[in-house]
C-alpha positions in Angstrom: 127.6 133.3 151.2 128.4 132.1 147.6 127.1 136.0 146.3 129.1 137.6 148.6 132.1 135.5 147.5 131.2 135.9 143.9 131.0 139.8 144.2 134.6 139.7 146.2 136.2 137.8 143.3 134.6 140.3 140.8 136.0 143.7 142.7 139.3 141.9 142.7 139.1 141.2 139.2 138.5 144.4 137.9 141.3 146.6 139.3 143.4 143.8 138.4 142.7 144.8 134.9 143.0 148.3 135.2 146.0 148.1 136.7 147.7 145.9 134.1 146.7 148.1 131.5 147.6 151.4 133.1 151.1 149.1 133.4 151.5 148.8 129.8 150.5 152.2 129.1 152.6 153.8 130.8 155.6 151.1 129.0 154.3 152.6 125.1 153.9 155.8 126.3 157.5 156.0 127.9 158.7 154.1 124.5 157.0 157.0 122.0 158.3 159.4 124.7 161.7 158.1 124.2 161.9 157.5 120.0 160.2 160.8 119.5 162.9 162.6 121.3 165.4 160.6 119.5 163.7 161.0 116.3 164.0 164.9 116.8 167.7 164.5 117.5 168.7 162.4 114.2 166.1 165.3 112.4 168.7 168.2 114.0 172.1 166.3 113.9 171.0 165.2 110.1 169.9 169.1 109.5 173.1 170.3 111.1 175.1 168.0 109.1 173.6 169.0 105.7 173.6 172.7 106.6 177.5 172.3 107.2 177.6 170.3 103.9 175.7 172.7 102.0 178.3 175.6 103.1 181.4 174.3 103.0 180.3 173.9 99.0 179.3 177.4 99.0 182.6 178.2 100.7 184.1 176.7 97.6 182.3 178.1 94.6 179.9 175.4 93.9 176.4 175.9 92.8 173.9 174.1 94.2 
């Protein structure tokens, strides 16, 4: 009786596991997910911003 209890503890043991880690890798996936998007969105706003930059001194005359 004691194997069959020691093999029952060990199945529940094991998807346990798996489970918890599939839990938190789904959380640091969903977090890269999320800063890489923001990351691109800074890149274009920062881009956008230095592109209007850089024309309104061409606009004027300037050299760059």
């Amino acid at each position: 009786m004691t194997a069959q209890t020691n093999l029952t503890s060990k199945s529940r043991i094991l998807p346990a596991i798996i489970q918890f880690c599939g839990r938190w890798l789904r959380v640091f996936l969903g977090l890269a997910l999320i800063l890489s998007l923001a990351a691109i969105f800074l890149e274009s706003n920062y881009r956008a911003k230095l592109g209007e930059s850089t024309a309104l001194n061409l606009n004027q005359g300037e050299v760059l």
